[in-house]
C-alpha positions as CSV (number, residue, x, y, z in Angstrom):
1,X,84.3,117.5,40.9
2,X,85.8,120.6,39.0
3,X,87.9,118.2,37.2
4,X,84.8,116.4,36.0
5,X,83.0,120.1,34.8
6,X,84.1,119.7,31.2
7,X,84.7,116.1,31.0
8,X,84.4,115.2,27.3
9,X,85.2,118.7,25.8
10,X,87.9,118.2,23.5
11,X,90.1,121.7,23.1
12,X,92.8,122.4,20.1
13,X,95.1,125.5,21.8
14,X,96.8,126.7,19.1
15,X,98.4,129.9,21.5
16,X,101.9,130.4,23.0
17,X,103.2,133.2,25.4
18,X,101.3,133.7,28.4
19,X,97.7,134.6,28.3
20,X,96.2,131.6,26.1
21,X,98.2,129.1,27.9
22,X,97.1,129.9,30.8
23,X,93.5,130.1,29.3
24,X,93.7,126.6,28.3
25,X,95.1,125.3,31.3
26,X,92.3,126.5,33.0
27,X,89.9,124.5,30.4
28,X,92.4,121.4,31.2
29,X,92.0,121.8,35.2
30,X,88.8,121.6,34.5
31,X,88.8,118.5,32.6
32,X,88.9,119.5,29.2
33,X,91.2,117.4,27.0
34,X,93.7,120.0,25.9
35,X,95.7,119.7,22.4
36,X,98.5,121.9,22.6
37,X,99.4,122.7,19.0
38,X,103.3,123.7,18.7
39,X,105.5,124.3,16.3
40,X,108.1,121.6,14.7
41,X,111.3,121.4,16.5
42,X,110.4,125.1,18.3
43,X,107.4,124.7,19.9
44,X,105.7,127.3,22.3
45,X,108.4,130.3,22.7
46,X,108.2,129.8,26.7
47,X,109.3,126.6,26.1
48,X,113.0,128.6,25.6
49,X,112.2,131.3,28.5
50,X,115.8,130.1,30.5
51,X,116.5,131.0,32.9
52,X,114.6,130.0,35.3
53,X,114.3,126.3,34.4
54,X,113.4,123.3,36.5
55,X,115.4,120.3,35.7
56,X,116.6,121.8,32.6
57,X,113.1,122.8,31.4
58,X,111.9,126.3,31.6
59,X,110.0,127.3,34.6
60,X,107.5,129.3,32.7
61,X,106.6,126.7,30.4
62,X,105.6,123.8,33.5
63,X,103.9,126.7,35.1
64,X,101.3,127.5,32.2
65,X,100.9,123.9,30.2
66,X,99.7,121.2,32.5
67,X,97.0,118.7,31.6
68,X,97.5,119.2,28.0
69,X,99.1,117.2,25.3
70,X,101.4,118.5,22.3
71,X,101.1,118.1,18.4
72,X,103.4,119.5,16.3
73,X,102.0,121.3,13.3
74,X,103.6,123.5,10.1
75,X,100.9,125.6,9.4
76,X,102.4,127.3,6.2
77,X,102.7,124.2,4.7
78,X,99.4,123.0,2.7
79,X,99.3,119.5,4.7
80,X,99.9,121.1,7.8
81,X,96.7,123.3,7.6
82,X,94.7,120.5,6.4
83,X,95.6,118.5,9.9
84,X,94.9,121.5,12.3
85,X,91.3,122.0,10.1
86,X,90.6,118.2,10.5
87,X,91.6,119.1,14.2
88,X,89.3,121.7,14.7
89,X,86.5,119.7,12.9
90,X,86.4,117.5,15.6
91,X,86.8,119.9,18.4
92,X,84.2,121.9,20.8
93,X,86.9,124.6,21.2
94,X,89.6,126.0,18.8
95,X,91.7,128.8,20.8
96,X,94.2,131.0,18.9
97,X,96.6,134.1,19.4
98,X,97.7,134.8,16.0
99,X,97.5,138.5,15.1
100,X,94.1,139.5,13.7
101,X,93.9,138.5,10.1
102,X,96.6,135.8,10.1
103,X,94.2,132.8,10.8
104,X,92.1,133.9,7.9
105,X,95.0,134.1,5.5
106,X,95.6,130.6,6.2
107,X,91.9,129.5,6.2
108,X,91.8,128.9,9.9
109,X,89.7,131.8,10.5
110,X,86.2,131.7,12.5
111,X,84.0,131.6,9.5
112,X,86.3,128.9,8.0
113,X,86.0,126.9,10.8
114,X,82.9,127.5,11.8
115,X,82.1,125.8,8.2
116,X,83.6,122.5,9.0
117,X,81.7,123.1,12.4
118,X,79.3,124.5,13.6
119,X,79.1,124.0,17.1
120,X,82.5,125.1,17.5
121,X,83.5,127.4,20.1
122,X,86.1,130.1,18.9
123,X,87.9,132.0,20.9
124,X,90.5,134.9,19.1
125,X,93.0,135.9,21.8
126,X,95.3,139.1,20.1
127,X,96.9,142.1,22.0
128,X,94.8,145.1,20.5
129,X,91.9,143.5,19.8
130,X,90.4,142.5,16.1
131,X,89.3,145.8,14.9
132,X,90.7,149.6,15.5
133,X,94.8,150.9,13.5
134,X,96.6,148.9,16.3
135,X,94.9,145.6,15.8
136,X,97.6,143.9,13.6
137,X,100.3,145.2,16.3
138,X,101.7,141.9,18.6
139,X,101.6,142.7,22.3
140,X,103.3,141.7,25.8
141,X,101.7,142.4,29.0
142,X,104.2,145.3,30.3
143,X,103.7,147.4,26.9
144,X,100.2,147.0,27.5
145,X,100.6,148.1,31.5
146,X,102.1,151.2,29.6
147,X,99.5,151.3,27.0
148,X,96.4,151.2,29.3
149,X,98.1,153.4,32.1
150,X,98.7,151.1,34.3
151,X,102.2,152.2,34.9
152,X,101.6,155.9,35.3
153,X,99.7,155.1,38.6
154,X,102.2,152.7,40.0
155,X,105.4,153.6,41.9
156,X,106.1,155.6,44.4
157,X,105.4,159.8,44.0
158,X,108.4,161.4,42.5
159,X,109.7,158.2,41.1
160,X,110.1,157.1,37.7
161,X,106.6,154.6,36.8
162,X,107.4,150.5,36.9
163,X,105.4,147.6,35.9
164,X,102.7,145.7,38.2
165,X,105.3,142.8,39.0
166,X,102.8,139.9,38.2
167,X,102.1,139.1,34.3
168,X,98.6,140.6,35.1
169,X,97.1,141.4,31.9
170,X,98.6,138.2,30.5
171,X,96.7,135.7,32.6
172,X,93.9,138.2,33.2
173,X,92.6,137.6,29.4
174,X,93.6,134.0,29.9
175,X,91.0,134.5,32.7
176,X,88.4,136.3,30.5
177,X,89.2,133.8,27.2
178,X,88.4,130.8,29.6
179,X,85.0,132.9,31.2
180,X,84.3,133.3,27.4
181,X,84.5,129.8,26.2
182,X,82.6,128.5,29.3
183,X,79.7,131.3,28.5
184,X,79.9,129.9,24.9
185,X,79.5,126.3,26.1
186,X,76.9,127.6,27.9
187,X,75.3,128.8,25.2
188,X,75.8,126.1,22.6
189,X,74.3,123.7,25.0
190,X,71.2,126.0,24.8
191,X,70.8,126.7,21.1
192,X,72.9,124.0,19.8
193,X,75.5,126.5,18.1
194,X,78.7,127.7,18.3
195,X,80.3,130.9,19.1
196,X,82.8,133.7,18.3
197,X,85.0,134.7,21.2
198,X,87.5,137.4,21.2
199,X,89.7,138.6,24.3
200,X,92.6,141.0,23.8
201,X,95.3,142.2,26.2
202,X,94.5,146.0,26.0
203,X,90.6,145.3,26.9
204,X,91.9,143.1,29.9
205,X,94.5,146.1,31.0
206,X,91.6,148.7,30.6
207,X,89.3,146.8,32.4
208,X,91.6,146.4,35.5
209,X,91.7,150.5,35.2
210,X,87.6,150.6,36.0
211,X,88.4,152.8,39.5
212,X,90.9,155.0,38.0
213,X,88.9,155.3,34.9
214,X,86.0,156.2,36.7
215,X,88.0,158.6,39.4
216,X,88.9,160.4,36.3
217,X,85.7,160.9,34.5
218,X,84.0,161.9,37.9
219,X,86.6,164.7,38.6
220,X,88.9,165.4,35.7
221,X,92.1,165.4,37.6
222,X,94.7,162.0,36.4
223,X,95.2,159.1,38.9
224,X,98.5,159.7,40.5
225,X,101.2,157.3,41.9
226,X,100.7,156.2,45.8
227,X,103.0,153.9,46.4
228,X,101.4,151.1,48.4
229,X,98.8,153.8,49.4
230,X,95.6,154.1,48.2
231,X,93.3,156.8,46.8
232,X,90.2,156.6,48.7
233,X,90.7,155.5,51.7
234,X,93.4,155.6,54.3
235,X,95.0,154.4,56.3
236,X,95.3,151.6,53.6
237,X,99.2,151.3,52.6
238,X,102.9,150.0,54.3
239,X,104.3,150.9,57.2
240,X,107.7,150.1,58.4
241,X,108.1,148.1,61.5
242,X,111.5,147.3,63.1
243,X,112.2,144.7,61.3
244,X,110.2,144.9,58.1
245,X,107.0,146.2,56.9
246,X,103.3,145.7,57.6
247,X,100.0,147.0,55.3
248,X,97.5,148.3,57.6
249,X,94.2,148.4,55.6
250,X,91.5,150.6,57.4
251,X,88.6,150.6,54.9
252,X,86.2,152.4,57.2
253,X,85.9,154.8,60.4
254,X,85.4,151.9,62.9
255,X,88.4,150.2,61.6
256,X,90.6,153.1,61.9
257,X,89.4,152.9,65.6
258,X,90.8,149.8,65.5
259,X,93.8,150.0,64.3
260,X,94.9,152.8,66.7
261,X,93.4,150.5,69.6
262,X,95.6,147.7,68.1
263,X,98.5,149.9,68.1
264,X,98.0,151.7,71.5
265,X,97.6,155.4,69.9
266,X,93.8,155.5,70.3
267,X,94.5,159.4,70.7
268,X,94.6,159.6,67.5
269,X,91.0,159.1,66.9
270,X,90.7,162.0,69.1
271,X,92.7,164.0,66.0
272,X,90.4,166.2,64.2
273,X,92.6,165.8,61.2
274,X,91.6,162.3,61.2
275,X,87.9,162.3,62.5
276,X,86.4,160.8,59.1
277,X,88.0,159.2,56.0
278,X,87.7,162.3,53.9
279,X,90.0,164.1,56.3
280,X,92.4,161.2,57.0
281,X,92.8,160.9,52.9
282,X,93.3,164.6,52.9
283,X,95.9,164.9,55.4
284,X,97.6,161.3,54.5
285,X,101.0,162.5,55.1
286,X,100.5,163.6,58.3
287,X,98.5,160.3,59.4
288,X,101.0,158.1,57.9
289,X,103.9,159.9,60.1
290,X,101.7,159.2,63.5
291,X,101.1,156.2,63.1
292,X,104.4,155.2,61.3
293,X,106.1,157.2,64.5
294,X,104.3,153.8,66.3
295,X,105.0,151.0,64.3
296,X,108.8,151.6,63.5
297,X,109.2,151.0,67.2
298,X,107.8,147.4,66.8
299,X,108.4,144.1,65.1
300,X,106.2,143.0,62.5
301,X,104.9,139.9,64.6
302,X,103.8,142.2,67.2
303,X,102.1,144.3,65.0
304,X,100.1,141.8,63.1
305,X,99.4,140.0,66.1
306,X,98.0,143.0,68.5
307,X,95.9,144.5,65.2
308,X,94.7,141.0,64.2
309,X,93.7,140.5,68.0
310,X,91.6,143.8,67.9
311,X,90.1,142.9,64.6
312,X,91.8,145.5,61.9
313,X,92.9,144.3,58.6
314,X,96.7,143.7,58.5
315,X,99.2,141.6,56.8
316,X,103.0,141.1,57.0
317,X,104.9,141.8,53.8
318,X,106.0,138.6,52.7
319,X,108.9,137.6,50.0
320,X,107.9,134.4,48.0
321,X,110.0,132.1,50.0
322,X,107.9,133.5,53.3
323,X,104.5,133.4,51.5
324,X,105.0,129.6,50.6
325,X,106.6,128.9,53.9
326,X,103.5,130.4,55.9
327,X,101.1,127.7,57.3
328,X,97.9,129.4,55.8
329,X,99.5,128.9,52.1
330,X,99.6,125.2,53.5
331,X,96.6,124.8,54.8
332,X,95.1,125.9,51.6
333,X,96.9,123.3,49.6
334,X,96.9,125.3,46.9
335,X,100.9,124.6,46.1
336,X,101.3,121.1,44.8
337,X,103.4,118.6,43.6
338,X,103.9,118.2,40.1
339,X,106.3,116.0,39.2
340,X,108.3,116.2,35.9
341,X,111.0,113.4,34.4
342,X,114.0,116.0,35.0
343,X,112.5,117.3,38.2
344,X,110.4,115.2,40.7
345,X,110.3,117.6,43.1
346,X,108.5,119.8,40.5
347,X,105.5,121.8,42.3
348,X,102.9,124.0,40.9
349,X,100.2,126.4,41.9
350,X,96.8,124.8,41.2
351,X,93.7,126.2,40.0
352,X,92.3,128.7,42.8
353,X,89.0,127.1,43.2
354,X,87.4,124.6,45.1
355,X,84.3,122.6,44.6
356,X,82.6,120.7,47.4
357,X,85.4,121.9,49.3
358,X,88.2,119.9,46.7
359,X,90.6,121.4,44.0
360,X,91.0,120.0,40.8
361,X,92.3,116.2,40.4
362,X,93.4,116.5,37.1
363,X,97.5,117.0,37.4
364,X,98.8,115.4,34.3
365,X,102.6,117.5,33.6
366,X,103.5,119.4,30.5
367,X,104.0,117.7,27.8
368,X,107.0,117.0,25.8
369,X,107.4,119.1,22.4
370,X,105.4,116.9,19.8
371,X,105.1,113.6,22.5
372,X,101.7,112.8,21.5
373,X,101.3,114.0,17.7
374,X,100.9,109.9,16.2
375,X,98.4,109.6,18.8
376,X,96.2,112.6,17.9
377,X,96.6,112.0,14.1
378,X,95.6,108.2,14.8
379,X,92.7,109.2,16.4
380,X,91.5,111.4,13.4
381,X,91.6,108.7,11.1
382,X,95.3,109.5,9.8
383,X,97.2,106.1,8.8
384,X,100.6,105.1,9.8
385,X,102.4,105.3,6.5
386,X,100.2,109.2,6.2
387,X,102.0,110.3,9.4
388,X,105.2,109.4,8.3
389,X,105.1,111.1,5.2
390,X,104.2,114.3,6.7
391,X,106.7,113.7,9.1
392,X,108.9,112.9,6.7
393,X,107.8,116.7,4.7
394,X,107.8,118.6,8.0
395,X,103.9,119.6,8.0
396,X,104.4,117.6,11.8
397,X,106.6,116.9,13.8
């Protein structure tokens, strides 16, 4: 079913990094057929991300390319850009992360394109965004975790401020590129017309900041670092166990109830210090220490187990080999085989959706750099003795 939602849609992904490949191969779980455009002989930079690699291919690279094919394509050479616009001309989505201003100096800009076709869906994907003094700046996702503020509210008080561990900006605008093109699918089908698109890496970072931004606008004071804790509610952090760590996550008065049920302290409840939210968030330190003085004196299962038996939110802190180990992570399916030729027991994490209760069938691996660049430039009308002459030049590869 969801690999049957955009059956038909052909997509030229002209990005590299993180956040547009992982846009794409969104569009490609979902049954889009995916062109990866590459360089000659370097392809996506990823591609080169070592170590980690898989069977002597980077790790990154499998993670953020399947269901796509790969073209290689010179685009400073004349002949080159002439094959990536006959690309686009038969496309219903052209994707790109050049720096604002470099697809239109090479005539691969949206109103060129749009030109050739006009039911193309285009979708600009750039760190700053296209307009504003930082807009031909590149961008990774930690600088923009510093840009946006990110890291001045994580870490622990007193310490020095760290990045969000996860590539979250990155494959968050891969998330809002892919929520863009479908909206502009959407839309085509409607008025028969294409649209422009734009996602950037700041707007995603600022987006995630919507609490804090709005904390700050209601009371002038800057978010501060909590640790694990949280600034509106508590208890809603880590606490040590014997053996490890647990997040207790008490959202409301009747769940605090229940966590000190679950952990044999109702007294506490009893605390006026702790009679209402407002008060436990004002006197956090002292609420961690009672209940921390609790839970260092048991193991983690324990823990879980007695607060998941009286119904308040818990988890273990898990490491990635425990997460993938954990028979709820299996039950979901959600980490798959993907086999590779260097590495058959190559596995993935699929698309995090289900459709009549199925994920996605579509599981082809990541291409080879430039394994299907005859095919695609057979299919657009390009003649054998052509190809070989811009092989032969370097426009592809």
């Amino acid at each position: 079913m969801l690999e049957s939602i955009l059956s038909g849609i052909k997509v030229v992904d002209f990005t590299q990094n993180v956040a547009g490949p992982f846009c794409t191969q969104i569009l490609g779980d979902l049954g889009a057929e995916v062109i990866k455009v590459e360089r000659p002989g370097r392809g996506d930079d990823t591609r080169d991300w070592r170590p980690p690699e898989i069977g002597g291919q980077s790790s990154t690279f499998l993670a953020l390319n399947r269901n796509k094919s790969s073209i290689c394509i010179d685009i400073d050479q004349p002949d080159g850009r002439r094959v990536l616009r006959d690309l686009a001309a038969t496309a219903d989505v052209f994707v790109h992360s050049m720096k604002p201003g470099s697809a239109e100096a090479r005539g691969l800009g949206h109103d060129d394109l749009n030109g050739l076709n006009a039911r193309l869906v285009y979708c600009a994907i750039s760190a700053f965004g296209q307009v504003g003094p930082l807009k031909g700046l590149p961008g990774y996702d930690p600088l923009m975790q510093a840009f946006t503020g990110i890291m001045s509210t994580t870490g622990s008080p007193g310490d020095d401020p760290v990045r969000v561990g996860v590539s979250l900006i990155d494959m968050g605008t891969g998330m809002w590129a892919a929520l863009g093109i479908m909206g502009g699918l959407m839309h085509r089908a409607r008025s028969g017309e294409g649209m422009l698109v734009e996602a950037s890496l700041m707007e995603t970072g600022i987006s995630w900041m919507t609490v804090f931004v709005a904390s700050y606008l209601a009371t002038g004071r800057l978010p501060q670092k909590l640790g694990s804790a949280m600034t509106m509610t508590a208890p809603y952090e880590l606490f040590a166990s014997a053996d490890g760590h647990v997040f207790i996550a008490a959202g409301n008065d009747r769940l605090f109830d229940k966590v000190c049920a679950g952990l044999g302290c109702p007294e506490l409840t009893q605390d006026p210090r702790f009679a209402a939210n407002p008060l436990r968030v004002a006197n956090r330190p002292a609420l961690k220490a009672a209940l921390e003085a609790v839970t260092v004196k048991k193991t983690t299962v324990a823990i879980v187990a007695a607060l998941r038996q009286a119904g308040a939110p818990c988890s273990e802190m898990n490491t990635v080999a425990e997460m993938l180990d954990h028979e709820q992570v299996k039950a979901a399916g959600i980490v798959q085989d993907l086999p590779v030729e260097t590495a058959k027991d190559h596995r993935v994490v699929a698309l995090p959706l289900k459709a009549n209760g199925a994920r996605s069938r579509a599981v082809a691996p990541p291409p080879a750099l430039g394994a299907d660049t005859r095919t695609v430039l057979a299919s657009l009308g390009y003649a054998a003795a052509e190809i070989d002459r811009l092989s032969r030049q370097g426009a592809v590869g």
